[in-house]
C-alpha positions as a Markdown table, in Angstrom:
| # | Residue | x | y | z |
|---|---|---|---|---|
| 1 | Unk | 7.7 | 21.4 | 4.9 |
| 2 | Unk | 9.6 | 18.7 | 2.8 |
| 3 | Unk | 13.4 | 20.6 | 1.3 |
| 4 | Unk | 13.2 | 20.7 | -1.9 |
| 5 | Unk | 17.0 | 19.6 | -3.2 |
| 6 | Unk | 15.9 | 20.6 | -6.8 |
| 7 | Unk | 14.3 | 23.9 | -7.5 |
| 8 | Unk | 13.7 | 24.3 | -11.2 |
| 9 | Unk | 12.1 | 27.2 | -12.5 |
| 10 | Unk | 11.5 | 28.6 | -16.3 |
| 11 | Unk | 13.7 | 26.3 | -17.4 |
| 12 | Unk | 13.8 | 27.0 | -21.4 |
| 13 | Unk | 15.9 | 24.9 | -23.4 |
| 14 | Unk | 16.0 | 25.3 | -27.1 |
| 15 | Unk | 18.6 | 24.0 | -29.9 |
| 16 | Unk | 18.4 | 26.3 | -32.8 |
| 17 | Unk | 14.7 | 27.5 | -34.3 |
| 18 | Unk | 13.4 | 24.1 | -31.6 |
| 19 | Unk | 11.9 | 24.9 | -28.4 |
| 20 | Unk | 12.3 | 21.3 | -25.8 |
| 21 | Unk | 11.4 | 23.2 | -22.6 |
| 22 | Unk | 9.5 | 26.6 | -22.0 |
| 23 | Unk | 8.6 | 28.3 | -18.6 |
| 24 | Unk | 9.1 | 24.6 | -16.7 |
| 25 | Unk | 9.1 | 24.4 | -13.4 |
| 26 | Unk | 9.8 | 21.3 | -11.3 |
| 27 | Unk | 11.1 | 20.1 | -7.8 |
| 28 | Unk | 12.9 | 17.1 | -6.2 |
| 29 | Unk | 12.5 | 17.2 | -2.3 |
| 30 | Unk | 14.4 | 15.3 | 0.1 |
| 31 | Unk | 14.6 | 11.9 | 0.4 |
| 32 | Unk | 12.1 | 10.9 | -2.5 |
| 33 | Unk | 12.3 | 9.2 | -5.4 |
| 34 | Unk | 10.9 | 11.6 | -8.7 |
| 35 | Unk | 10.3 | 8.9 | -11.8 |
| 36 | Unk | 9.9 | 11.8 | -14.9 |
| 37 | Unk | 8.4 | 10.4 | -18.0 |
| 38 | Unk | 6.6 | 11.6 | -21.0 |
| 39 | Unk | 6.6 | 10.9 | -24.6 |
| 40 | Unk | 9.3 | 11.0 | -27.5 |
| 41 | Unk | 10.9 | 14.1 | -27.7 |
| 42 | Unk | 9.4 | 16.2 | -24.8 |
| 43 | Unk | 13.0 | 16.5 | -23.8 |
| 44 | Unk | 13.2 | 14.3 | -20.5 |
| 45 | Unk | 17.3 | 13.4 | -20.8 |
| 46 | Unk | 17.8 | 17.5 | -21.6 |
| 47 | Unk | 16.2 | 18.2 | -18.3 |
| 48 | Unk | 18.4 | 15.8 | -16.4 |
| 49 | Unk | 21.6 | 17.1 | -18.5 |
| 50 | Unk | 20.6 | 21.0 | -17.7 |
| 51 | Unk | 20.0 | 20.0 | -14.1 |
| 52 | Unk | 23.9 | 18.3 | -13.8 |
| 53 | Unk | 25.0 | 21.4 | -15.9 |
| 54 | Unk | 25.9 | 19.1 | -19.4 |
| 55 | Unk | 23.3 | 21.5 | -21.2 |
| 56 | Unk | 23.4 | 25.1 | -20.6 |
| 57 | Unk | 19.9 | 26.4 | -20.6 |
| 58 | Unk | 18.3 | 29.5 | -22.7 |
| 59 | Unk | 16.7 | 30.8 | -19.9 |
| 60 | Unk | 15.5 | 29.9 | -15.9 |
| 61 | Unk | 17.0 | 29.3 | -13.0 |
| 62 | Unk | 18.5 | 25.7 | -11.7 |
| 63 | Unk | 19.1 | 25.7 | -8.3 |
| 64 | Unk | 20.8 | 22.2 | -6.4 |
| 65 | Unk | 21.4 | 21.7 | -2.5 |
| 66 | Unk | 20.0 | 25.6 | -2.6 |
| 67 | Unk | 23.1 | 27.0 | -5.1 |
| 68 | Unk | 22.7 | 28.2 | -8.3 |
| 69 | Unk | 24.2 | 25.9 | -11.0 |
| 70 | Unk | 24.7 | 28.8 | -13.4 |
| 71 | Unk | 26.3 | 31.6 | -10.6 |
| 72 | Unk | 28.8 | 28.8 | -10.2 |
| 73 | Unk | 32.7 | 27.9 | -11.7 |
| 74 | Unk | 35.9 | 26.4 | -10.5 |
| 75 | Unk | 36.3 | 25.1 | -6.7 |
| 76 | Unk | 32.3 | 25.9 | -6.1 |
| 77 | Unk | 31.0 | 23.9 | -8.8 |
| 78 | Unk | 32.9 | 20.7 | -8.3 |
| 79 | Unk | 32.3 | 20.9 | -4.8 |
| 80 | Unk | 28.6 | 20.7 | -5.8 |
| 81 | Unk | 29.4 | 18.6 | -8.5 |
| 82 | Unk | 30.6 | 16.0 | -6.2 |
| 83 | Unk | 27.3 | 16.3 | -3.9 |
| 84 | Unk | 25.8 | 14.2 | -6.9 |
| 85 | Unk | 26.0 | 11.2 | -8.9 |
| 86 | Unk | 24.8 | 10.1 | -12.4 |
| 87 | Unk | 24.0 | 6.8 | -13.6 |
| 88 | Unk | 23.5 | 7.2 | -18.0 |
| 89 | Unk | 21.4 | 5.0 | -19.9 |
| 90 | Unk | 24.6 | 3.5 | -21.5 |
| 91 | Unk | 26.4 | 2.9 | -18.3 |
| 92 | Unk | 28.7 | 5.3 | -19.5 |
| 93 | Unk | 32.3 | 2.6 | -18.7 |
| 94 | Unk | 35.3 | 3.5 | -19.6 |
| 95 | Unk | 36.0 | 0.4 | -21.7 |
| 96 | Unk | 39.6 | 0.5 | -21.1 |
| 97 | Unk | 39.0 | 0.3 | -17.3 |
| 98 | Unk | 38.0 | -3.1 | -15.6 |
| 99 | Unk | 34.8 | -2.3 | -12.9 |
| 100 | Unk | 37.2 | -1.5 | -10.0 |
| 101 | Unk | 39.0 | 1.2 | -11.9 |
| 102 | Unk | 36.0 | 2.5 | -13.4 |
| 103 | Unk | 34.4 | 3.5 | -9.7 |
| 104 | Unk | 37.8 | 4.9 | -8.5 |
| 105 | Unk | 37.6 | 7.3 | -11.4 |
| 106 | Unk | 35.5 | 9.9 | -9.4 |
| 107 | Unk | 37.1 | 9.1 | -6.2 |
| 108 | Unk | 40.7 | 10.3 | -8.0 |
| 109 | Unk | 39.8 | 13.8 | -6.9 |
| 110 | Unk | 39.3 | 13.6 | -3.0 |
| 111 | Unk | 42.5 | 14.7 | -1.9 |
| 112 | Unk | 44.8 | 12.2 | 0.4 |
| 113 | Unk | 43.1 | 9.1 | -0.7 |
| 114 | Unk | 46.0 | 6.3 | -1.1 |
| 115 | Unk | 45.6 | 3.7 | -4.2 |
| 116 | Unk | 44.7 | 1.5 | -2.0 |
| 117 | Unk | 42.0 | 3.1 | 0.0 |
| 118 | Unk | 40.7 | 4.0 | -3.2 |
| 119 | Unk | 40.8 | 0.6 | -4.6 |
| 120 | Unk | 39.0 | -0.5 | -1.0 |
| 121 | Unk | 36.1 | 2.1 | -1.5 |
| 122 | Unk | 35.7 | 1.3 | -4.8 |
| 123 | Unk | 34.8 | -2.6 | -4.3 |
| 124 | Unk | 32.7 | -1.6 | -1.0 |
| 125 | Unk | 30.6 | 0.6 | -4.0 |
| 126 | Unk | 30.7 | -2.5 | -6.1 |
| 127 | Unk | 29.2 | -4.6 | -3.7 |
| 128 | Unk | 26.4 | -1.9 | -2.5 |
| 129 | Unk | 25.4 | -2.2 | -6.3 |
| 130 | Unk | 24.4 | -5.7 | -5.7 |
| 131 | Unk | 27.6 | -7.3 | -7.7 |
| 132 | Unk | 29.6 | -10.2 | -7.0 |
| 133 | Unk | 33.1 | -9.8 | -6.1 |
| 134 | Unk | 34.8 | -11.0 | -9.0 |
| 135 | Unk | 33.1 | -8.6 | -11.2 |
| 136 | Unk | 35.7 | -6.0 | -9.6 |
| 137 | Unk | 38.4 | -7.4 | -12.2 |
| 138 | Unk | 36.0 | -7.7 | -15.1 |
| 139 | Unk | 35.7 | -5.4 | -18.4 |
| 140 | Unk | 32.8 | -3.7 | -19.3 |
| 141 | Unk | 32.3 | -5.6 | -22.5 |
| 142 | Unk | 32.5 | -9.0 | -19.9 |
| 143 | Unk | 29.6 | -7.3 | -18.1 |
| 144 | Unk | 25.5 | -8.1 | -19.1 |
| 145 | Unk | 23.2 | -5.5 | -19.5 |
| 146 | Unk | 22.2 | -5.6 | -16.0 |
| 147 | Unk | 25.9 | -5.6 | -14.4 |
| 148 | Unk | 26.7 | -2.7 | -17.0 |
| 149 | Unk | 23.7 | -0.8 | -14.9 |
| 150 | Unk | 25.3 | -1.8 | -11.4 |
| 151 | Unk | 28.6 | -0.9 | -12.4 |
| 152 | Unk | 27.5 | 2.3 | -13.3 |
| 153 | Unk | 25.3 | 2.9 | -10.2 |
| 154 | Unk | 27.9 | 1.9 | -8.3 |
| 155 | Unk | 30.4 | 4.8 | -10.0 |
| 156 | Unk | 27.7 | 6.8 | -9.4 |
| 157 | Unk | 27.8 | 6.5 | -5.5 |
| 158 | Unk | 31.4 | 6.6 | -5.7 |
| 159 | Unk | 31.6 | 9.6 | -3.7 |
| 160 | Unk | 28.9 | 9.1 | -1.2 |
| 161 | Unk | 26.3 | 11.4 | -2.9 |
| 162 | Unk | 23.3 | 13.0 | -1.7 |
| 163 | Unk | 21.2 | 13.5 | -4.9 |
| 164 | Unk | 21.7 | 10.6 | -7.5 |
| 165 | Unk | 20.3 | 10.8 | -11.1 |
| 166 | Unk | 19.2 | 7.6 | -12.9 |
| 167 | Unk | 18.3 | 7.7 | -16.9 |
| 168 | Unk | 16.3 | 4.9 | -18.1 |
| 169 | Unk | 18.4 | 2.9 | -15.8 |
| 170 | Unk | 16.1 | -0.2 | -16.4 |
| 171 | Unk | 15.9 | 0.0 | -20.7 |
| 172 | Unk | 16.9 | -3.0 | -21.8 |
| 173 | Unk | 16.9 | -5.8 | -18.9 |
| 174 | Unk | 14.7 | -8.2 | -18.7 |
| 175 | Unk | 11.4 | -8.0 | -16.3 |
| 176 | Unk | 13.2 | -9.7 | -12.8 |
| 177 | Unk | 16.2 | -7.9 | -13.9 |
| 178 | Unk | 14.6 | -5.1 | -13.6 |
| 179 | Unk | 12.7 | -5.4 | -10.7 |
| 180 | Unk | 15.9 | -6.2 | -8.9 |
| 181 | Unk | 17.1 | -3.3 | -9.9 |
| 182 | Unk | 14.3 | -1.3 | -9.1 |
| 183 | Unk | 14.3 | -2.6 | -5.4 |
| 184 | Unk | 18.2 | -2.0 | -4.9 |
| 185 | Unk | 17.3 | 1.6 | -5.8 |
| 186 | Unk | 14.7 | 1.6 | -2.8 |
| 187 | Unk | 17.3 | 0.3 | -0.6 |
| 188 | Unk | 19.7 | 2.3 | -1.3 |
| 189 | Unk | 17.3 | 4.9 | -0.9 |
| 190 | Unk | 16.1 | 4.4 | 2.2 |
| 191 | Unk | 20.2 | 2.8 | 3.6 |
| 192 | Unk | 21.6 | 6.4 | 2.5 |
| 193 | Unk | 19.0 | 8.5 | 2.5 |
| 194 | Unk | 19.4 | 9.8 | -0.8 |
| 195 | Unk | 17.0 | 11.9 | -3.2 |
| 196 | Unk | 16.6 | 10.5 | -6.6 |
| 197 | Unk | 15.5 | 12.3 | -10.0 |
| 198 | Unk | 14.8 | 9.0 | -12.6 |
| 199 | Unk | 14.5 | 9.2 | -16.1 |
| 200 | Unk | 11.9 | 6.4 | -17.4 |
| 201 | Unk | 9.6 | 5.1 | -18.9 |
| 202 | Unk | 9.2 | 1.9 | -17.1 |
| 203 | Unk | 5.7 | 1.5 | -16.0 |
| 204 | Unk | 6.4 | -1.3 | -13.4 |
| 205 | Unk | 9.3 | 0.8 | -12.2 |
| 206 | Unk | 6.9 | 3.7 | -11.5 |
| 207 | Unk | 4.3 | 1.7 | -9.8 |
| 208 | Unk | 7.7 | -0.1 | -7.1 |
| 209 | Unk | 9.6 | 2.6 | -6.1 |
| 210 | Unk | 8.4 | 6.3 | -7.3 |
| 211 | Unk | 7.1 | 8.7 | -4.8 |
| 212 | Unk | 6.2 | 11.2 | -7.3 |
| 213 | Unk | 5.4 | 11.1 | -10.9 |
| 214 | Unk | 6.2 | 14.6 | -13.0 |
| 215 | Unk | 5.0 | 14.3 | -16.4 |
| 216 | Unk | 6.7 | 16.0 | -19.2 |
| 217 | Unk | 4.5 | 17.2 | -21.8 |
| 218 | Unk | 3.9 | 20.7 | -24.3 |
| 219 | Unk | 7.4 | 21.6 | -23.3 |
| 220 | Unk | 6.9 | 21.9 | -19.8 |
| 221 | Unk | 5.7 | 19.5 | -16.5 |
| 222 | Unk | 1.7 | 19.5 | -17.1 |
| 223 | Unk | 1.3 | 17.6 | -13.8 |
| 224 | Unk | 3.2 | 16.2 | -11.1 |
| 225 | Unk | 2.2 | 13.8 | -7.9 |
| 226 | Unk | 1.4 | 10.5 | -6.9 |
| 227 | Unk | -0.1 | 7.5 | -8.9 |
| 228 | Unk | -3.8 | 7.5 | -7.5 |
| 229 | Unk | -3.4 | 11.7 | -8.3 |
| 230 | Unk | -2.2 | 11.7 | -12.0 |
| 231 | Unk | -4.8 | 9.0 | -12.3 |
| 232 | Unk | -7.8 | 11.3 | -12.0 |
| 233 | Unk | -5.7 | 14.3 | -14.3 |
| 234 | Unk | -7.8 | 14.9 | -17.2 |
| 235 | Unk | -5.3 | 14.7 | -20.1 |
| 236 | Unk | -5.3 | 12.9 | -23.2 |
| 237 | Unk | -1.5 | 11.7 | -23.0 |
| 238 | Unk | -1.5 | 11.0 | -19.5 |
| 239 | Unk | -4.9 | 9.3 | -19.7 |
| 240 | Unk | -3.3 | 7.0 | -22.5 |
| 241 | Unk | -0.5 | 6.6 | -20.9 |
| 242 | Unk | -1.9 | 5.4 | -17.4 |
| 243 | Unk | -4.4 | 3.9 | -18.7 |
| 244 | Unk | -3.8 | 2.0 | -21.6 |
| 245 | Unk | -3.2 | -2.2 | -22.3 |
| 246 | Unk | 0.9 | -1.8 | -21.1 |
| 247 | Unk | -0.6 | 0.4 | -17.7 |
| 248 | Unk | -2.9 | -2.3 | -16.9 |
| 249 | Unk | -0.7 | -5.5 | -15.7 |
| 250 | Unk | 1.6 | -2.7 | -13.6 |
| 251 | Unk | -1.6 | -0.8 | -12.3 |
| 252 | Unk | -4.4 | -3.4 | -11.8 |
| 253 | Unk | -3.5 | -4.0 | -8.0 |
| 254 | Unk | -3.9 | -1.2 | -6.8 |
| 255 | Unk | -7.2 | 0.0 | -8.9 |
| 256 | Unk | -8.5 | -3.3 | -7.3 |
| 257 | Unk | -7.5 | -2.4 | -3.8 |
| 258 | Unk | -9.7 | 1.0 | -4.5 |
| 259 | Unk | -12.3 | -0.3 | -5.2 |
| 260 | Unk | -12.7 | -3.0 | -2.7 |
């Protein structure tokens, strides 16, 4: 069987009299790429934040790379915190710090690293993101939309991480922007064998480079799996959602290629 490197289970999350998350259970296994979607305000950024340990959970268990998130403090939790890497919707820059500096930020805390080993790693991460050299000395508000993304990503693999979450990390480019993007992910994927738990709404993302779908919805995952399965789940939501006019340009190949 397939590792799962994400073992959520009755996750609850609530913020005051509001329940986001009751009894949810979901996994990440090894080497895939989860896309988690659902609609406004089922909570889909909470999970990601109570996964990474930003949002401290009413109740369940959150277990990455097999440990406990919760049972964890000091030396043992950076350690794991250090196994993964986050890309946020914003990018999340420092805007004092040019790209360069803003990927040897995370790379500060390996021990024994000299400035300039760091500064060496940090523009080998800049080019794996797919940017140019010369974006290395250039400021976050220099950067497009898309080169924000990379420059995040490429933060985000600063410290050669095995699990790497992505939120929306294709809102706001443009459609071959973000079909670029979505192909860098499955290379780096594949190049680095990573795991990846995505955030989005994107339908075209979904259809290039998610292995498995897990659908947020009535404050838990009401169904998880591949295109051609969450297709066929009888839902209202997910039957809107997959099958409506903005499914159909992102979807119609493959429908076509079950039928004929």
């Amino acid at each position: 069987m397939t590792e799962n490197v994400i073992e959520v289970r009755g996750l609850r999350n609530q913020f005051g009299s509001h329940v986001v998350h009751n009894n949810l259970d979901m996994d990440l296994r090894r080497g895939e790429i989860l896309g988690v979607v659902g609609g406004s305000g089922t909570g889909k950024s909470v999970l990601l934040r109570s996964i990474v340990g930003l949002n401290r959970p009413a109740a369940g268990t959150v277990r990455v790379l097999g440990q406990d998130i919760a049972t964890l403090s000091g030396p043992a939790r950076e350690a794991l915190e250090r196994r993964w890497g986050v890309l946020f919707q914003s990018g999340a820059l420092f805007s004092s710090l040019n790209v360069r500096e803003n990927v040897e930020v995370p790379l500060k805390a390996v021990p024994g690293l000299s400035p300039e080993t760091r500064s060496a790693l940090a523009e080998l991460k800049v080019s794996m993101a797919g940017l140019p050299w010369i974006a290395n000395d250039k400021s976050p508000a220099d950067l497009s939309g898309g080169m924000v993304k990379r420059a995040g990503l490429a933060r985000a693999l600063a410290l050669d991480p095995e699990i790497v979450f992505l939120d929306e990390p294709t809102a706001g480019l443009d459609p071959i922007g973000a079909d670029a993007f979505d192909r860098l992910i499955l290379e780096l994927r594949d190049s680095l064998n990573l795991s990846v738990f995505m955030v989005t709404h994107d339908l075209d993302t979904l259809h290039t480079c998610c292995d498995r779908i897990a659908v947020l919805s009535d404050k838990r995952v009401l169904a998880s799996g591949t295109i051609p399965e969450l297709l066929k789940v009888d839902d209202p939501w997910i039957h809107e959602y997959f099958h409506g006019p903005r499914a159909r340009a992102a979807f119609s190949t493959d429908e076509g290629k079950e039928q004929g």
